[in-house]
BATI-934194 format. One record per residue: residue number from 1; residue in three letters; z, x, y of N, C-alpha, C in turn. Coordinates in steps of 0.05 Angstrom, whole numbers, plus 32768, in hexadecimal, padded with zeros to 4 digits. Layout:
REM residues N
node kelum = NUM; lopa = ALA; nw = Z; nu = X; nv = Y; caw = Z; cau = X; cav = Y; cw = Z; cu = X; cv = Y
...
END
This chain:
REM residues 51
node kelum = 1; lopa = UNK; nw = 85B5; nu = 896D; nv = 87F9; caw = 85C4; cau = 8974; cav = 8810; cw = 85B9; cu = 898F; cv = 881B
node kelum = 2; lopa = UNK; nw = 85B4; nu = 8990; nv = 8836; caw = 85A8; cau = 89AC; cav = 8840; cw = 85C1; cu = 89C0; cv = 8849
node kelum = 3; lopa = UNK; nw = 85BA; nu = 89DA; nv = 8854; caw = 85D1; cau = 89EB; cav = 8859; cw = 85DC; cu = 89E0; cv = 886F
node kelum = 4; lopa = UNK; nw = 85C7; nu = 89D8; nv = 8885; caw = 85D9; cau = 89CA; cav = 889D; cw = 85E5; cu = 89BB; cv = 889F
node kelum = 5; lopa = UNK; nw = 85E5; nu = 899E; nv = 8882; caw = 85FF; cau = 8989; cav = 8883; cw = 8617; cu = 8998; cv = 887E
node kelum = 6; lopa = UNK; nw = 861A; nu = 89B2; nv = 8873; caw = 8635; cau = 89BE; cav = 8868; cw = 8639; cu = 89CC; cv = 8885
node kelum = 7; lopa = UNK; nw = 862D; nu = 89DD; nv = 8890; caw = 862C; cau = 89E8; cav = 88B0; cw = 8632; cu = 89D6; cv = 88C1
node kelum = 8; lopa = UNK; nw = 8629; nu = 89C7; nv = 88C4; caw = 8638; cau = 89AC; cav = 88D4; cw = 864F; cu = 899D; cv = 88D3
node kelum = 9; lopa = UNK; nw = 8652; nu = 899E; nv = 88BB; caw = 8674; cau = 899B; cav = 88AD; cw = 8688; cu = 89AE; cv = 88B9
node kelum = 10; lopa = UNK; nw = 8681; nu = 89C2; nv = 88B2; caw = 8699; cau = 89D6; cav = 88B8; cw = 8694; cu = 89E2; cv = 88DA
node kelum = 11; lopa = UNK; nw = 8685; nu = 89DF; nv = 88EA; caw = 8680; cau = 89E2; cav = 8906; cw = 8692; cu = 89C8; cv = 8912
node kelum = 12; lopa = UNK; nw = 868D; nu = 89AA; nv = 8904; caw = 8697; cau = 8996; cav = 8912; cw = 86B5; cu = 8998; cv = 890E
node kelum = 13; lopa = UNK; nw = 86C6; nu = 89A3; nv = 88F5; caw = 86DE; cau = 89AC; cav = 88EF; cw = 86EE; cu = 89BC; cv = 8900
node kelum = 14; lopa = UNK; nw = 86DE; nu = 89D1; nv = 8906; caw = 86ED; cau = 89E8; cav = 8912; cw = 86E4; cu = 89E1; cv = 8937
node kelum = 15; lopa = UNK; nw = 86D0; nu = 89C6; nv = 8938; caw = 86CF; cau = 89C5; cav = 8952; cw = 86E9; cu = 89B1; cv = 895B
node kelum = 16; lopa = UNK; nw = 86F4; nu = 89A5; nv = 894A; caw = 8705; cau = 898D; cav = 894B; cw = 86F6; cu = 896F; cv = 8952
node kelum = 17; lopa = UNK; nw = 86DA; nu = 8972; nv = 8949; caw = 86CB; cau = 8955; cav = 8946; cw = 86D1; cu = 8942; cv = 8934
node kelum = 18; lopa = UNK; nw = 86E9; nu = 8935; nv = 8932; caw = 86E8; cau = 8926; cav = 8919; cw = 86DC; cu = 890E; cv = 890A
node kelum = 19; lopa = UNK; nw = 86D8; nu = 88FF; nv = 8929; caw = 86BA; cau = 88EB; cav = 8924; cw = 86A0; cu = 88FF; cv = 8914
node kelum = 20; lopa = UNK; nw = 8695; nu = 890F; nv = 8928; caw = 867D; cau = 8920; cav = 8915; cw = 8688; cu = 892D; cv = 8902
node kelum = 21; lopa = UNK; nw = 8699; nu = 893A; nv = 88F9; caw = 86A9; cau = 8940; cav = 88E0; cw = 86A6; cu = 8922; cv = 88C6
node kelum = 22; lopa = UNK; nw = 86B2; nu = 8913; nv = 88CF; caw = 86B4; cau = 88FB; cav = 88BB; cw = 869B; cu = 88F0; cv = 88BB
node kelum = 23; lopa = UNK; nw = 8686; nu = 88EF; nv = 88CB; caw = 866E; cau = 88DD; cav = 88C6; cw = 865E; cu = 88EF; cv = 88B4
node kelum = 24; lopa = UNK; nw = 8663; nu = 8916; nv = 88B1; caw = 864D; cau = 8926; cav = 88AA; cw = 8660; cu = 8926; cv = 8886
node kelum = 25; lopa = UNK; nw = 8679; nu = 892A; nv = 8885; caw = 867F; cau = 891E; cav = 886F; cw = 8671; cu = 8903; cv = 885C
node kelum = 26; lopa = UNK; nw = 8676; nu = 88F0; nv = 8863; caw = 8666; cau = 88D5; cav = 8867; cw = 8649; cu = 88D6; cv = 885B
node kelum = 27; lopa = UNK; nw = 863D; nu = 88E9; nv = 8868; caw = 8616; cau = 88ED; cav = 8863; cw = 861A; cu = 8905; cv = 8851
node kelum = 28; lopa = UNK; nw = 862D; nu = 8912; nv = 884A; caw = 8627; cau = 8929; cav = 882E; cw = 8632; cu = 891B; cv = 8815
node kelum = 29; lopa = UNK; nw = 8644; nu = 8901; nv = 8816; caw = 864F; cau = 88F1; cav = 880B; cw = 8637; cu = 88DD; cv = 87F8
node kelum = 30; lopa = UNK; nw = 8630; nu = 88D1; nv = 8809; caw = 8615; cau = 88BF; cav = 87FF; cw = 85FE; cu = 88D0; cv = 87FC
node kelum = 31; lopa = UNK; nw = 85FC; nu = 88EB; nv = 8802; caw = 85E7; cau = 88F9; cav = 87F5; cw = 85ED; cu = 8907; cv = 87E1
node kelum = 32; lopa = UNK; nw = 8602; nu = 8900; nv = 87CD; caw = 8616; cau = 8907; cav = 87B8; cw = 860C; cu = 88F4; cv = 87A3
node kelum = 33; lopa = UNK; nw = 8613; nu = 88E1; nv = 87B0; caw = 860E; cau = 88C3; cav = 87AB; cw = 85F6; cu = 88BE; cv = 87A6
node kelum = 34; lopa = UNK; nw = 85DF; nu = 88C2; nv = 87B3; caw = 85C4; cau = 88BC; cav = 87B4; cw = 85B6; cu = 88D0; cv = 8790
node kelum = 35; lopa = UNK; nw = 85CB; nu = 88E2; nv = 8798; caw = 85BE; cau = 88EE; cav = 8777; cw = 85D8; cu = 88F5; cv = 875E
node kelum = 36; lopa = UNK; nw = 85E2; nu = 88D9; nv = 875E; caw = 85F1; cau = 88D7; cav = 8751; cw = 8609; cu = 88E0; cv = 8744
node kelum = 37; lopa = UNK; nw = 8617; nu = 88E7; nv = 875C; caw = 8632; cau = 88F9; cav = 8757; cw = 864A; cu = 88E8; cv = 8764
node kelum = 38; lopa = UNK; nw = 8647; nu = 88D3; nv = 8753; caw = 8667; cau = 88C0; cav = 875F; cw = 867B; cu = 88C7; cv = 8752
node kelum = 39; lopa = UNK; nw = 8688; nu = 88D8; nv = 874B; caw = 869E; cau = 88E4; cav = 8748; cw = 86AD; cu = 88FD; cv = 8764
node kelum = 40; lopa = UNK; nw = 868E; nu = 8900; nv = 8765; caw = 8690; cau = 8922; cav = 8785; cw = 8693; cu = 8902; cv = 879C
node kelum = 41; lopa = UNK; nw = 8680; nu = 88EC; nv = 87A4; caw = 8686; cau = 88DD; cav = 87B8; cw = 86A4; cu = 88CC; cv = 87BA
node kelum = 42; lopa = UNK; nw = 86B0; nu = 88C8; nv = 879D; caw = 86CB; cau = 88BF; cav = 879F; cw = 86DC; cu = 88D5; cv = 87A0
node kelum = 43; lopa = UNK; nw = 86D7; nu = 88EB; nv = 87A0; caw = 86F0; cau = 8905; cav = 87AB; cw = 86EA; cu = 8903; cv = 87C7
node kelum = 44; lopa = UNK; nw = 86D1; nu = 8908; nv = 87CB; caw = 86D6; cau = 8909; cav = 87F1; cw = 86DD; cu = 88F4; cv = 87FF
node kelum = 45; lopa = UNK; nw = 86D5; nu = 88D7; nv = 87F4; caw = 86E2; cau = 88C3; cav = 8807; cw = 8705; cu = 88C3; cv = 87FC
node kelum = 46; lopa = UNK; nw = 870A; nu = 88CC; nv = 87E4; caw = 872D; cau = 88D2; cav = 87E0; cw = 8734; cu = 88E2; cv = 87FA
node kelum = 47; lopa = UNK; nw = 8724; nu = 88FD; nv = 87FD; caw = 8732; cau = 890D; cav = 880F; cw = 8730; cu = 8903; cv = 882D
node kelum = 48; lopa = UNK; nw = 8722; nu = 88ED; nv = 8832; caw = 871C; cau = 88E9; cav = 8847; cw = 872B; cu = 88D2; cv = 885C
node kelum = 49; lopa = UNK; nw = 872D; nu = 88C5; nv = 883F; caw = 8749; cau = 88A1; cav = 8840; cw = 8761; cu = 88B3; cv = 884C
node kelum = 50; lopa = UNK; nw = 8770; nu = 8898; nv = 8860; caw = 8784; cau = 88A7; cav = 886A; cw = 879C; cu = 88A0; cv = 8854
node kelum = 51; lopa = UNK; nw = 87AC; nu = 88AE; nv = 8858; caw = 87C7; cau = 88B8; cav = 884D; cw = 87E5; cu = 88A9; cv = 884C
END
């Protein structure tokens, strides 16, 4: 993951983007995933499922 997927996270947050918010979630998710951290990709899609 580079610095700008986490910069783009928190810009799309505080811009109220929640489509680009949830899709940049999404791509730090499967690049969690891609190097084998399915425990960190099932917390974020937890935090992400609605309520």
């Amino acid at each position: 993951m580079k610095k700008s997927d986490v910069l783009d996270l928190i810009k799309y947050h505080y811009e109220g983007r929640e489509t680009e918010f949830r899709n940049q979630c999404i791509a730090i998710a499967r690049n969690f995933d891609k190097h084998g951290d399915a425990q960190l990709v099932q917390y974020i899609m937890g935090l992400m499922s609605p309520k």
